[in-house]
mmCIF file of the protein (N, C-alpha, C, O) and its ligand, coordinates in Angstrom:
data_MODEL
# 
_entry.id   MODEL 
# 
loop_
_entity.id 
_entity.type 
_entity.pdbx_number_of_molecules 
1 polymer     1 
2 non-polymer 1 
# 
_entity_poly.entity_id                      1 
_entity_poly.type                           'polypeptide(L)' 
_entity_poly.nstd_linkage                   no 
_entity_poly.nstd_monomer                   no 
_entity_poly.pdbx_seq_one_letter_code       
;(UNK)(UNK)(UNK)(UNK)(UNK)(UNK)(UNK)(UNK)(UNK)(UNK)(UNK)(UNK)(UNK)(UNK)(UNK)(UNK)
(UNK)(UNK)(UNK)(UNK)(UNK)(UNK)(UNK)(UNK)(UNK)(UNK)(UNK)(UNK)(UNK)(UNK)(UNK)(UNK)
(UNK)(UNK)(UNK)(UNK)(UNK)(UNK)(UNK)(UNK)(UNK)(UNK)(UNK)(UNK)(UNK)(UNK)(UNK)(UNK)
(UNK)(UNK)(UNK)(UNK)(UNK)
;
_entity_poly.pdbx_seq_one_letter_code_can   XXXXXXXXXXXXXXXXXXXXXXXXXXXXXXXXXXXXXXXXXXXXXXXXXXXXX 
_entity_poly.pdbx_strand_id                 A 
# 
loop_
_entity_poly_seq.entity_id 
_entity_poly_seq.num 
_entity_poly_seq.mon_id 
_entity_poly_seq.hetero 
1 1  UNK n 
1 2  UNK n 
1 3  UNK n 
1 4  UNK n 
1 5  UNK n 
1 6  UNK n 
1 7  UNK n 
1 8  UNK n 
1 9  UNK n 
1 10 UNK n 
1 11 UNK n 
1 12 UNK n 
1 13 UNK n 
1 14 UNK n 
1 15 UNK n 
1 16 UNK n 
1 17 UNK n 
1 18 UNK n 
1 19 UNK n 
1 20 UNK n 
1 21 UNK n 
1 22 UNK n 
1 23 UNK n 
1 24 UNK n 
1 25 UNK n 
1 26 UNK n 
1 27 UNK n 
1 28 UNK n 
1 29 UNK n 
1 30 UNK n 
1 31 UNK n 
1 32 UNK n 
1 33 UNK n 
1 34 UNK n 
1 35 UNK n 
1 36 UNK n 
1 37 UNK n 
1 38 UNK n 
1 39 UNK n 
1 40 UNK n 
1 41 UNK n 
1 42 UNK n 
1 43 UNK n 
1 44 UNK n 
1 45 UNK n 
1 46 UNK n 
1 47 UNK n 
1 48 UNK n 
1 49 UNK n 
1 50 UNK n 
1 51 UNK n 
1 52 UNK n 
1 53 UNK n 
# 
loop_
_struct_asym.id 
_struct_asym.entity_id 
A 1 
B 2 
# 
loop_
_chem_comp.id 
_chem_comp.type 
_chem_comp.mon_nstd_flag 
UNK 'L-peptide linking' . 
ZN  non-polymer         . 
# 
_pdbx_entity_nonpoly.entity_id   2 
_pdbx_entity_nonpoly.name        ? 
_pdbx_entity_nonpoly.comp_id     ZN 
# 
_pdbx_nonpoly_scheme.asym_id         B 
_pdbx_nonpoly_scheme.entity_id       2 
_pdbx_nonpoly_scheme.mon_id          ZN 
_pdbx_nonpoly_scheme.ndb_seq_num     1 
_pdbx_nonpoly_scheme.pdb_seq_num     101 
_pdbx_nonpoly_scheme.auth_seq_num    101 
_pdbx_nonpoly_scheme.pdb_mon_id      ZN 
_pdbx_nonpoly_scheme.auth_mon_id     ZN 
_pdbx_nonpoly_scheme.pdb_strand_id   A 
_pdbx_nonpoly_scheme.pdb_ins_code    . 
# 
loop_
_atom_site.group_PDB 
_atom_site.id 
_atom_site.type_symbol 
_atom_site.label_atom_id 
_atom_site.label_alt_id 
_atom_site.label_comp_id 
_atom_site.label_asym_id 
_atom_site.label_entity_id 
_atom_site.label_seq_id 
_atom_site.pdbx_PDB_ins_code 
_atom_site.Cartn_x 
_atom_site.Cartn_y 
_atom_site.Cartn_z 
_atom_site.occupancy 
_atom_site.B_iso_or_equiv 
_atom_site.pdbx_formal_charge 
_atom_site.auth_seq_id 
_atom_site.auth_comp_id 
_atom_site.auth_asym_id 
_atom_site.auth_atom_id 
_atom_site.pdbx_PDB_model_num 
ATOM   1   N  N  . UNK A 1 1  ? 11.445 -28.189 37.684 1.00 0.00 ? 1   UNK A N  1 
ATOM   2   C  CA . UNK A 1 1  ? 10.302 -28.908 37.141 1.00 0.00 ? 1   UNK A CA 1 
ATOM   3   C  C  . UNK A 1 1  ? 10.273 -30.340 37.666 1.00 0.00 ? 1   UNK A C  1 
ATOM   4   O  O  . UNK A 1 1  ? 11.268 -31.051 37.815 1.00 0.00 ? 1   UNK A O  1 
ATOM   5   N  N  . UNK A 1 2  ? 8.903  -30.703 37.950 1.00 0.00 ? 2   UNK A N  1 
ATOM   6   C  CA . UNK A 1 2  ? 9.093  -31.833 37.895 1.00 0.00 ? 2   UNK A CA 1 
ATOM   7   C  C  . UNK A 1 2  ? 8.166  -33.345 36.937 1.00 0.00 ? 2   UNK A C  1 
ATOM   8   O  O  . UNK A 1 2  ? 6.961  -33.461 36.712 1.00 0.00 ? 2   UNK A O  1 
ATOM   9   N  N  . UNK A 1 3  ? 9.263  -34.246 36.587 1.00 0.00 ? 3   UNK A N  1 
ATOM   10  C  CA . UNK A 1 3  ? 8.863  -34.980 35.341 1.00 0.00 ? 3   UNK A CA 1 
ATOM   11  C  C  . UNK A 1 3  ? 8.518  -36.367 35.817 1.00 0.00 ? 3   UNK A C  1 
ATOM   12  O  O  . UNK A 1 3  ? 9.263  -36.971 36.588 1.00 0.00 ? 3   UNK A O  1 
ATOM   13  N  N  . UNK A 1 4  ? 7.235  -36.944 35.298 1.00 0.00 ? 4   UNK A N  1 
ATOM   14  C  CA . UNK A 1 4  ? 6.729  -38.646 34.818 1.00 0.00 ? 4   UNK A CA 1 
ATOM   15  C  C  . UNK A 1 4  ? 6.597  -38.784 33.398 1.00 0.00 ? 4   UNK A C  1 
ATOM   16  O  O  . UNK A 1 4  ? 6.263  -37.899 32.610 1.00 0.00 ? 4   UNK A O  1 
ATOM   17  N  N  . UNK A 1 5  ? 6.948  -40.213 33.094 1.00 0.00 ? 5   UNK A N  1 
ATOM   18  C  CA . UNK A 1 5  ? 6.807  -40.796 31.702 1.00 0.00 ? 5   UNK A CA 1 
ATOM   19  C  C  . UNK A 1 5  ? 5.744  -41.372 31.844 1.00 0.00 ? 5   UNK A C  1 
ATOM   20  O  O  . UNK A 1 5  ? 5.618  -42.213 32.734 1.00 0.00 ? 5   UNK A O  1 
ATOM   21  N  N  . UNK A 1 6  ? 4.932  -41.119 31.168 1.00 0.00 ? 6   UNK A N  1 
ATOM   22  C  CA . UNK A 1 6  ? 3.502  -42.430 31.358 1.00 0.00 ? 6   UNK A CA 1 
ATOM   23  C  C  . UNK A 1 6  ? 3.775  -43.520 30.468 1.00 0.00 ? 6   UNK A C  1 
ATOM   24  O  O  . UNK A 1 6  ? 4.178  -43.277 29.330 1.00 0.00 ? 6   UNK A O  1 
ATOM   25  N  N  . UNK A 1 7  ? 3.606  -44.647 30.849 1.00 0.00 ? 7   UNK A N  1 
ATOM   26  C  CA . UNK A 1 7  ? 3.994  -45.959 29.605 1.00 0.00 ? 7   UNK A CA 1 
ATOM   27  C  C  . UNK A 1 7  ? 4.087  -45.501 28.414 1.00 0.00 ? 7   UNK A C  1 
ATOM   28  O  O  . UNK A 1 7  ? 5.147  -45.671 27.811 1.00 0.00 ? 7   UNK A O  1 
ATOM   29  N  N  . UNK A 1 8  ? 3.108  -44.881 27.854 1.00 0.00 ? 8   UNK A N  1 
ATOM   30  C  CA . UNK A 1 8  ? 3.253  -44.746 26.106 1.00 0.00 ? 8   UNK A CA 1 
ATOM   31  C  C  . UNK A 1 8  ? 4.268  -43.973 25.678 1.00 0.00 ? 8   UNK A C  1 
ATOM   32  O  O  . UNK A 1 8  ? 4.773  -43.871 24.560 1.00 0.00 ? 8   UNK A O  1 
ATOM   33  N  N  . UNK A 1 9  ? 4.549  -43.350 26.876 1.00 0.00 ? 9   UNK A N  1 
ATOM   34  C  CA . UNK A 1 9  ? 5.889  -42.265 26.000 1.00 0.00 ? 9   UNK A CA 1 
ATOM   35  C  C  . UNK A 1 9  ? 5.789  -40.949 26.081 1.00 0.00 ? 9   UNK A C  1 
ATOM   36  O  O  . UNK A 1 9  ? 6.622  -40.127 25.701 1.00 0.00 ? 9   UNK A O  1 
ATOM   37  N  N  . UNK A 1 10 ? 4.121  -40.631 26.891 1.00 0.00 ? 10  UNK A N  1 
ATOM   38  C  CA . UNK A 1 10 ? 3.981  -39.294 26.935 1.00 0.00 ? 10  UNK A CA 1 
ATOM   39  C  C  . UNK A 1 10 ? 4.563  -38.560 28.245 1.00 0.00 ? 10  UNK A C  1 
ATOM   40  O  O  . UNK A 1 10 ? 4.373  -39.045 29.361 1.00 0.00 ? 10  UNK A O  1 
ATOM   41  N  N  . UNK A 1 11 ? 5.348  -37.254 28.034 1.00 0.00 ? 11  UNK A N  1 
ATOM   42  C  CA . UNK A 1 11 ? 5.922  -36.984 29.326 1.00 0.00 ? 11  UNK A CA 1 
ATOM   43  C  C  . UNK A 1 11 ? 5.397  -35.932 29.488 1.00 0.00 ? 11  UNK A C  1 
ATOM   44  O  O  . UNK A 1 11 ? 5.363  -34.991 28.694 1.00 0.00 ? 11  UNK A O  1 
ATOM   45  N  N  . UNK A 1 12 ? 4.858  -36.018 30.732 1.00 0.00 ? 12  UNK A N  1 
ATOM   46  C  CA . UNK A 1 12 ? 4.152  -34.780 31.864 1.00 0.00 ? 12  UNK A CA 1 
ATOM   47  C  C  . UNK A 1 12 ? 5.228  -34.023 32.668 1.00 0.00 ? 12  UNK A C  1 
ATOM   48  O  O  . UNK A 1 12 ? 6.051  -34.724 33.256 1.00 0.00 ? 12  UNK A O  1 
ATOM   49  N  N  . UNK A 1 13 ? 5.320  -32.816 32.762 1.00 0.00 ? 13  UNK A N  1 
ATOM   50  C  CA . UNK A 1 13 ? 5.940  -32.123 33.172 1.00 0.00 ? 13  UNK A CA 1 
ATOM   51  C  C  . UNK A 1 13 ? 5.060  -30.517 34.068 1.00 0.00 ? 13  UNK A C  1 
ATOM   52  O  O  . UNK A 1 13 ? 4.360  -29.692 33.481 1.00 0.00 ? 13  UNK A O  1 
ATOM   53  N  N  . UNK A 1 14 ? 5.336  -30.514 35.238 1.00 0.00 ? 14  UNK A N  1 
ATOM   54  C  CA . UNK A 1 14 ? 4.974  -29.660 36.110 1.00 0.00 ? 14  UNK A CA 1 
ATOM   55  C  C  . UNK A 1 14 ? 6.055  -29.163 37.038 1.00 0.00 ? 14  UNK A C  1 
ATOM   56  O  O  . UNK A 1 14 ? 7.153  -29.699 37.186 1.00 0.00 ? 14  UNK A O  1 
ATOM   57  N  N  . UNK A 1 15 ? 5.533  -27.859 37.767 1.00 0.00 ? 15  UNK A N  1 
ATOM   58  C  CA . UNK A 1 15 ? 5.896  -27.093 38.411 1.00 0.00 ? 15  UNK A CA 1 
ATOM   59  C  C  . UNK A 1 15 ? 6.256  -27.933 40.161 1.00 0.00 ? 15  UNK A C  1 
ATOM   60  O  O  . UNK A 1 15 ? 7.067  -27.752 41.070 1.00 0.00 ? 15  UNK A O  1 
ATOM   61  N  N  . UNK A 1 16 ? 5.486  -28.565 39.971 1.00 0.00 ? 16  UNK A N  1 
ATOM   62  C  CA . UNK A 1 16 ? 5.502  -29.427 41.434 1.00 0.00 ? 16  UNK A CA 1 
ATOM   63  C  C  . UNK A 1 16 ? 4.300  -30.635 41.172 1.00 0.00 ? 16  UNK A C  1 
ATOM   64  O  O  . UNK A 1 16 ? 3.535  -30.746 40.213 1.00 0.00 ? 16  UNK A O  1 
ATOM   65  N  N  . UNK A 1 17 ? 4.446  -31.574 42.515 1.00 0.00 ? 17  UNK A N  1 
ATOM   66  C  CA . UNK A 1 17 ? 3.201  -32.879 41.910 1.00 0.00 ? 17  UNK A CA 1 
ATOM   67  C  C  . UNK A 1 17 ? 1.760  -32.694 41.962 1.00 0.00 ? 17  UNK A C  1 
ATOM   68  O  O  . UNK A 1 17 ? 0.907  -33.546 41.713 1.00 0.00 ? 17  UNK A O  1 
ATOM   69  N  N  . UNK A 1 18 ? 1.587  -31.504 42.309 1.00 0.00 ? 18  UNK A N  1 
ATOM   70  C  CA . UNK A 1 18 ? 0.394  -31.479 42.251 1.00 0.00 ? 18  UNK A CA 1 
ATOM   71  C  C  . UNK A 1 18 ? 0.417  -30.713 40.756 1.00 0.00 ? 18  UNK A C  1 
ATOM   72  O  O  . UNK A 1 18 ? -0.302 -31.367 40.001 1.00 0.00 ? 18  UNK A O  1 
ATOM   73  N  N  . UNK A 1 19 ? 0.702  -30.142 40.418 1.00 0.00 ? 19  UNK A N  1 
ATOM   74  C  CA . UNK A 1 19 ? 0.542  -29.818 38.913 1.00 0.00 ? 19  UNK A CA 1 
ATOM   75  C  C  . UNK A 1 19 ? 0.671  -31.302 38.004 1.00 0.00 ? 19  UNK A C  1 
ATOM   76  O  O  . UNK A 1 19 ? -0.004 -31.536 37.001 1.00 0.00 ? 19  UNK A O  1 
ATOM   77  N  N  . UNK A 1 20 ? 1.303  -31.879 38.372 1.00 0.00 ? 20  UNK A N  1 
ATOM   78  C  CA . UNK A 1 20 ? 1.844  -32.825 37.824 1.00 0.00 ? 20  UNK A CA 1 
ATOM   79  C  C  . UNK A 1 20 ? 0.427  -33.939 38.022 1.00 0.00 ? 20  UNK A C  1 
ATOM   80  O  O  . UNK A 1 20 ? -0.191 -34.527 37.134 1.00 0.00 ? 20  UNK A O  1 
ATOM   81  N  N  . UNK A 1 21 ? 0.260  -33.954 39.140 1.00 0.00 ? 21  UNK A N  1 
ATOM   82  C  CA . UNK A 1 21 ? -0.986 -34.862 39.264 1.00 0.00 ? 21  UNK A CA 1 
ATOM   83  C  C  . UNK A 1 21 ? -1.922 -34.526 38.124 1.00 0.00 ? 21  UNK A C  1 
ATOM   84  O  O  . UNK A 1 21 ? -2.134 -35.336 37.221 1.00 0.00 ? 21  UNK A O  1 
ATOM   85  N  N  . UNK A 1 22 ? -2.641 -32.982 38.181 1.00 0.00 ? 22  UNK A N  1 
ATOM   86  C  CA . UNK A 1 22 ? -3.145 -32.321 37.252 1.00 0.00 ? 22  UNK A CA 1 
ATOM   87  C  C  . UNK A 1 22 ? -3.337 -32.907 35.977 1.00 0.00 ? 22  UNK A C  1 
ATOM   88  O  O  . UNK A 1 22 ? -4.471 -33.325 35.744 1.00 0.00 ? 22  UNK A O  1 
ATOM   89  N  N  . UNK A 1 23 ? -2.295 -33.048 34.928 1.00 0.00 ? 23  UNK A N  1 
ATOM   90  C  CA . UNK A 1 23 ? -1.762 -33.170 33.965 1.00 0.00 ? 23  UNK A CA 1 
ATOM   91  C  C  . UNK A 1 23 ? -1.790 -34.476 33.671 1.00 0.00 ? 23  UNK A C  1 
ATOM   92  O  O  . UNK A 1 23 ? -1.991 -34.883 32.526 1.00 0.00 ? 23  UNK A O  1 
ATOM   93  N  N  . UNK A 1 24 ? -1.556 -35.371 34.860 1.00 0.00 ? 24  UNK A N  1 
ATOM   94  C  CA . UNK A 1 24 ? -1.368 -36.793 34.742 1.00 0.00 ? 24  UNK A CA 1 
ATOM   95  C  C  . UNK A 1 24 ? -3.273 -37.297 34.342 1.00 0.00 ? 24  UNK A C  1 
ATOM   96  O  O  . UNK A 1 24 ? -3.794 -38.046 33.516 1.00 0.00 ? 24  UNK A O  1 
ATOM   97  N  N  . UNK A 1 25 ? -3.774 -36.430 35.409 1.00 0.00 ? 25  UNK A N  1 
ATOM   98  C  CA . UNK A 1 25 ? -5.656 -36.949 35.534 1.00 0.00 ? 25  UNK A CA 1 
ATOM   99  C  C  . UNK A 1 25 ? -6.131 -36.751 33.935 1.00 0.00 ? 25  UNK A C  1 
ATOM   100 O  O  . UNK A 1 25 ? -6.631 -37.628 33.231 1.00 0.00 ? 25  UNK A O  1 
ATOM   101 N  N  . UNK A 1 26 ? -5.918 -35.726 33.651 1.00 0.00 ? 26  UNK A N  1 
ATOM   102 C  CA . UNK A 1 26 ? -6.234 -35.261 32.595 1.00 0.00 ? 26  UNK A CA 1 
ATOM   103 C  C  . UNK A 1 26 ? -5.781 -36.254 31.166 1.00 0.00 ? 26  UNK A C  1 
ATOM   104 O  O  . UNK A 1 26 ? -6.633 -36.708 30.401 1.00 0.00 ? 26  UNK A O  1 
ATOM   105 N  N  . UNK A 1 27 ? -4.360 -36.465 31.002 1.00 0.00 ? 27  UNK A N  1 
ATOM   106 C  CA . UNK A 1 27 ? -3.666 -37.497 29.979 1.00 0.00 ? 27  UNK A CA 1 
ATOM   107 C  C  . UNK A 1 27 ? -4.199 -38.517 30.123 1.00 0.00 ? 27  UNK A C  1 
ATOM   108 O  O  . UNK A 1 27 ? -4.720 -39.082 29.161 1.00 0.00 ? 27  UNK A O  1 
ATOM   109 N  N  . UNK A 1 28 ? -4.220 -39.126 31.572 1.00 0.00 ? 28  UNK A N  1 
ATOM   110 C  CA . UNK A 1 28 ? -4.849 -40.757 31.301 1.00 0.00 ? 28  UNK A CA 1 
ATOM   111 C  C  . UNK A 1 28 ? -6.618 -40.673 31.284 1.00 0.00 ? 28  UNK A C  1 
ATOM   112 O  O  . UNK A 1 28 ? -7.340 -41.595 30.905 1.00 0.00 ? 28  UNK A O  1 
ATOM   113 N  N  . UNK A 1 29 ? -7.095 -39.339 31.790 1.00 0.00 ? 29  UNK A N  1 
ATOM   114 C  CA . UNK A 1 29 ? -8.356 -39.621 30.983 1.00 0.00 ? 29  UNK A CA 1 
ATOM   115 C  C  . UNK A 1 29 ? -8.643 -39.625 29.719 1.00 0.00 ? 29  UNK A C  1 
ATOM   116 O  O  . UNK A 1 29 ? -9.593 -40.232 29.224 1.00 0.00 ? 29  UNK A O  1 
ATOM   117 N  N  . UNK A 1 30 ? -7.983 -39.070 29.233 1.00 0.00 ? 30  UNK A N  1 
ATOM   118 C  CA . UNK A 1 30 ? -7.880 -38.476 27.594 1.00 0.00 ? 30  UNK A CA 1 
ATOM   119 C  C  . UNK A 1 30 ? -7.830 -39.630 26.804 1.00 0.00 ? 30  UNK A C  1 
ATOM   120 O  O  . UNK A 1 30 ? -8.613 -40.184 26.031 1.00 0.00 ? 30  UNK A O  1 
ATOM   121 N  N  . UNK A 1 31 ? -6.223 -39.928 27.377 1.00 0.00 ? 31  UNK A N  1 
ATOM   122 C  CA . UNK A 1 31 ? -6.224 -40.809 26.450 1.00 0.00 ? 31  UNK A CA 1 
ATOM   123 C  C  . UNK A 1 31 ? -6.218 -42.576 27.094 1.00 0.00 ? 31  UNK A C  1 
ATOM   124 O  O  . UNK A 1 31 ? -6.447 -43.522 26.341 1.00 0.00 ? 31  UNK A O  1 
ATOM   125 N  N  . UNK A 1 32 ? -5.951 -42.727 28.410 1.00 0.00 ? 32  UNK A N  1 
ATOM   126 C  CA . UNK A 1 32 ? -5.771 -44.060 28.715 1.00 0.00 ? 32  UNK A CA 1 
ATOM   127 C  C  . UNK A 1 32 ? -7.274 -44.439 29.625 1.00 0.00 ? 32  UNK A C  1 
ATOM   128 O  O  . UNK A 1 32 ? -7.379 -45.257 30.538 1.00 0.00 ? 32  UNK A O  1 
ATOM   129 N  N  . UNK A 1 33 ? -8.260 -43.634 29.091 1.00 0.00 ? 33  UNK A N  1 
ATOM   130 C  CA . UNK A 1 33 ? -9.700 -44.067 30.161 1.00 0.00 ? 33  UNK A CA 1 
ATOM   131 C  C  . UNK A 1 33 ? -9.653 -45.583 30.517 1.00 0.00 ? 33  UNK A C  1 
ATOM   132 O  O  . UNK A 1 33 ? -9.984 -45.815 31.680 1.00 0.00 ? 33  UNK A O  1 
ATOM   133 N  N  . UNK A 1 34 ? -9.314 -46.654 29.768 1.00 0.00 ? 34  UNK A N  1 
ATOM   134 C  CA . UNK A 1 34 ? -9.678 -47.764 30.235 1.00 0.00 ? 34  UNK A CA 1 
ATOM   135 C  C  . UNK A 1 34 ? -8.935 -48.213 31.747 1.00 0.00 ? 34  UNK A C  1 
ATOM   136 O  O  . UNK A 1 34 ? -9.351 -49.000 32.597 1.00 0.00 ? 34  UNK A O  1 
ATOM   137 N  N  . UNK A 1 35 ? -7.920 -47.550 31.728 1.00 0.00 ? 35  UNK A N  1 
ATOM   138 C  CA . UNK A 1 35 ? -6.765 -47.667 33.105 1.00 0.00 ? 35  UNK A CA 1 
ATOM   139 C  C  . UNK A 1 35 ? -7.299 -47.631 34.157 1.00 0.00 ? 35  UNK A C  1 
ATOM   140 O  O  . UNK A 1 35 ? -6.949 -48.365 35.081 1.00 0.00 ? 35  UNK A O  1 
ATOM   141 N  N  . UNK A 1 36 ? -8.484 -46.570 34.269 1.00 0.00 ? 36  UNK A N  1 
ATOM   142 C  CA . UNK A 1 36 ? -9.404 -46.504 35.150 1.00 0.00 ? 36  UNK A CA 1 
ATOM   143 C  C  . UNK A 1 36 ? -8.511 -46.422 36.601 1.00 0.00 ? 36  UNK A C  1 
ATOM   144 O  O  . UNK A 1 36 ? -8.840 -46.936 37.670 1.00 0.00 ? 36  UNK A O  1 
ATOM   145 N  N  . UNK A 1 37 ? -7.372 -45.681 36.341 1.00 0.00 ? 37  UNK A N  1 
ATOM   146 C  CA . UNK A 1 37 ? -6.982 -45.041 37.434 1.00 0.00 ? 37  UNK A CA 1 
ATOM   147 C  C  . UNK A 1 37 ? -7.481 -44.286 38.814 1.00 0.00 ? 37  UNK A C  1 
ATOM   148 O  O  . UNK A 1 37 ? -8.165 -43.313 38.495 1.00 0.00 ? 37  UNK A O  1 
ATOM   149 N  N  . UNK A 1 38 ? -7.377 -44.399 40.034 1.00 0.00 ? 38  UNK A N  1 
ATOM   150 C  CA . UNK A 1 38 ? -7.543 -43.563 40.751 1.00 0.00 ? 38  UNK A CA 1 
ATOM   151 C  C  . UNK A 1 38 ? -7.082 -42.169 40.782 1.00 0.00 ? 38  UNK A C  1 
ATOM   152 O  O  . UNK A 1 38 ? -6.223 -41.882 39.949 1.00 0.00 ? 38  UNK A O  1 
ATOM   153 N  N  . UNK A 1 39 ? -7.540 -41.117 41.693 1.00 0.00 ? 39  UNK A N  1 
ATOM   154 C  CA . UNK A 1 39 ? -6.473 -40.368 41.850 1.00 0.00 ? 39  UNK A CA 1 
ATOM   155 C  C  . UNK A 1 39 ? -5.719 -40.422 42.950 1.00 0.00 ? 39  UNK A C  1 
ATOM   156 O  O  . UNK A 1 39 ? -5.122 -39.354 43.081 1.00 0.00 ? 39  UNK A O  1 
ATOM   157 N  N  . UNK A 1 40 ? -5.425 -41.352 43.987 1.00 0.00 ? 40  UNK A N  1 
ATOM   158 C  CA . UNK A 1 40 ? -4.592 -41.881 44.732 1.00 0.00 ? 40  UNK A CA 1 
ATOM   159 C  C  . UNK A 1 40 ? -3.982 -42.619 44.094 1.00 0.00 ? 40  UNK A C  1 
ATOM   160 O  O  . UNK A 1 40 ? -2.900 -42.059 43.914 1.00 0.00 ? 40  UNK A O  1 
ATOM   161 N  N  . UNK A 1 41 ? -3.973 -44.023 43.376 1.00 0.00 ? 41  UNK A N  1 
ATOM   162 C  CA . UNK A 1 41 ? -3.272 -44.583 42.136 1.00 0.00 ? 41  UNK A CA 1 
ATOM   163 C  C  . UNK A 1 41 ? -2.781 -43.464 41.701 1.00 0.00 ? 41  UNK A C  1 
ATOM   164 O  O  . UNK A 1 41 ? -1.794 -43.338 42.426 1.00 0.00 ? 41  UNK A O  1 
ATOM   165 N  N  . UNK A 1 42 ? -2.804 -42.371 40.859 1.00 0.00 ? 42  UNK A N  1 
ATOM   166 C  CA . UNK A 1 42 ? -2.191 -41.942 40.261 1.00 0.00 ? 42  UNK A CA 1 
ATOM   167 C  C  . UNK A 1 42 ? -0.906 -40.741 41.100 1.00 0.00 ? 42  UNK A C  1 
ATOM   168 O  O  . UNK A 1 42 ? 0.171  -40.262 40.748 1.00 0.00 ? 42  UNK A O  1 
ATOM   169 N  N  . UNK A 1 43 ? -1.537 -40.676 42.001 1.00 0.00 ? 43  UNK A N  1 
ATOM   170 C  CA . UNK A 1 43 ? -0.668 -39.848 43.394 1.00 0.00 ? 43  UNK A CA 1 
ATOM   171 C  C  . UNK A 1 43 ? 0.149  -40.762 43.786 1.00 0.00 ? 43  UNK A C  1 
ATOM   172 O  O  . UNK A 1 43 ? 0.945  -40.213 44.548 1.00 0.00 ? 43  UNK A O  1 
ATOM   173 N  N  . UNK A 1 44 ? 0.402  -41.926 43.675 1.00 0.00 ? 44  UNK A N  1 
ATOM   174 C  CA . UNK A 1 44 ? 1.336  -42.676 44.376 1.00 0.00 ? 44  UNK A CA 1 
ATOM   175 C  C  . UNK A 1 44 ? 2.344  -43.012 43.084 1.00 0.00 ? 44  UNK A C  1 
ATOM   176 O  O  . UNK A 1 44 ? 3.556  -43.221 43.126 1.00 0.00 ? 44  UNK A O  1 
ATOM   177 N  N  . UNK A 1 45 ? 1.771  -43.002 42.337 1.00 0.00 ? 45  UNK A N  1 
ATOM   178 C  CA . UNK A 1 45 ? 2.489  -43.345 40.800 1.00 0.00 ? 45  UNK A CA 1 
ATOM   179 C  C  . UNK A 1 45 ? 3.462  -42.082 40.814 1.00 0.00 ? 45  UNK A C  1 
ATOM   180 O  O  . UNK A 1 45 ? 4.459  -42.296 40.123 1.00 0.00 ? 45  UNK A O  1 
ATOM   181 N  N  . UNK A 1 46 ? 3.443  -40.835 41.407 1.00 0.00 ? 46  UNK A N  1 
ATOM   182 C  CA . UNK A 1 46 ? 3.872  -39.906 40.857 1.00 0.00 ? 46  UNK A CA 1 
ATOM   183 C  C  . UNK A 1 46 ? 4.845  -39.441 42.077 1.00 0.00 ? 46  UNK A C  1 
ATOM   184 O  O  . UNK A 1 46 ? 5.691  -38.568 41.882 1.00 0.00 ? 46  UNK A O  1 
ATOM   185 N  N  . UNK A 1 47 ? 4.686  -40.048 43.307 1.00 0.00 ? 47  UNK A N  1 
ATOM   186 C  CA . UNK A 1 47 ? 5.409  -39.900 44.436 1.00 0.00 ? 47  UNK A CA 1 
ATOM   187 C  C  . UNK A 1 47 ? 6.708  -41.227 44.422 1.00 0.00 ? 47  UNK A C  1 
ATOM   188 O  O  . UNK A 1 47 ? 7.730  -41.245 45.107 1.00 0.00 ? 47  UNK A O  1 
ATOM   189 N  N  . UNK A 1 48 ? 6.181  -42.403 43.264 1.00 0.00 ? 48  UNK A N  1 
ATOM   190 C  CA . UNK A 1 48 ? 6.969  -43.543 43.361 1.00 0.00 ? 48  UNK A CA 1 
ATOM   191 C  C  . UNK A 1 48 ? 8.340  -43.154 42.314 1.00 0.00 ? 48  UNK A C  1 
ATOM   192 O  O  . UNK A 1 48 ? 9.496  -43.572 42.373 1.00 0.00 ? 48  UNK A O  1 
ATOM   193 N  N  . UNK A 1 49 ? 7.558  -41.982 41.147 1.00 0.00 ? 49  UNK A N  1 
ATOM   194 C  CA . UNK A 1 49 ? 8.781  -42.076 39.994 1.00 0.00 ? 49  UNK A CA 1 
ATOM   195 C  C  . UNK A 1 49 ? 8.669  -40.963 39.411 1.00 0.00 ? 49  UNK A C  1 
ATOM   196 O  O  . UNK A 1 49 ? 9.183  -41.039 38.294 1.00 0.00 ? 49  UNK A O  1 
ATOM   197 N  N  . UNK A 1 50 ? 8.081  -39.571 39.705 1.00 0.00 ? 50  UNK A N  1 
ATOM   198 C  CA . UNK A 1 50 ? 8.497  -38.602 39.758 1.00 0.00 ? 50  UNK A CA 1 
ATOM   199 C  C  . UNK A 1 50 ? 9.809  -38.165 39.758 1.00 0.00 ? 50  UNK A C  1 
ATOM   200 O  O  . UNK A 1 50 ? 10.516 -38.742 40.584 1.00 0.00 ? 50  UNK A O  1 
ATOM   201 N  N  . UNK A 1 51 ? 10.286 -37.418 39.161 1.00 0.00 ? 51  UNK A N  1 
ATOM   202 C  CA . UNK A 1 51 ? 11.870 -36.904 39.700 1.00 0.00 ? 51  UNK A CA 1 
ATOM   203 C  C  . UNK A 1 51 ? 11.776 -35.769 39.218 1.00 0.00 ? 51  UNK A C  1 
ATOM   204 O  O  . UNK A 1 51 ? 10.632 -35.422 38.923 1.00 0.00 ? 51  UNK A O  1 
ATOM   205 N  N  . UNK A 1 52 ? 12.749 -34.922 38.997 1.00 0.00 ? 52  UNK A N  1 
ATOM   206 C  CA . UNK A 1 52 ? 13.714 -33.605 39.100 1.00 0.00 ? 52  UNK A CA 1 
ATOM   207 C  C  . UNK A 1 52 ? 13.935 -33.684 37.505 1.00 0.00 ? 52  UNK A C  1 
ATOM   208 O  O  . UNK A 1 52 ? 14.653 -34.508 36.937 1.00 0.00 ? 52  UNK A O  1 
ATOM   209 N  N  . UNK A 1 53 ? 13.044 -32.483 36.786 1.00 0.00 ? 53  UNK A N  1 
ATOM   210 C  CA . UNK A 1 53 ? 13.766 -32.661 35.442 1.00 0.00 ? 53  UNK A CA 1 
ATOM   211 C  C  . UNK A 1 53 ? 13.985 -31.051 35.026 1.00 0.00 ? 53  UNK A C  1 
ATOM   212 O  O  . UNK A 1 53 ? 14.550 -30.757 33.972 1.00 0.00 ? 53  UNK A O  1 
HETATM 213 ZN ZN . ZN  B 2 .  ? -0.002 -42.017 28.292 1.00 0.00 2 101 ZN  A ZN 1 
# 
């Protein structure tokens, strides 16, 4: 699997980063819309601190 913490504490967990990306688009739309993330921002976020969980 592989795991990110998003600041608040919520942890995303996928099969690989693109699942993981998935999951990530979805959480910070949900719940962090103002972040107004990319999805390159959020692809690099997940290539920077992604790991092995
Ligand atoms: Zn969050």
């Amino acid at each position: 699997m592989r795991v990110i913490d998003c600041p608040c504490g919520h942890r995303l967990e996928g099969k690989d980063d693109e699942e993981l990306f998935r999951l990530a688009r979805e959480h910070v739309d949900r719940d962090h819309p103002e972040m107004q993330r990319t999805d390159e921002e959020l692809r690099q976020r997940i290539a920077a601190d992604g790991r092995d969980g």
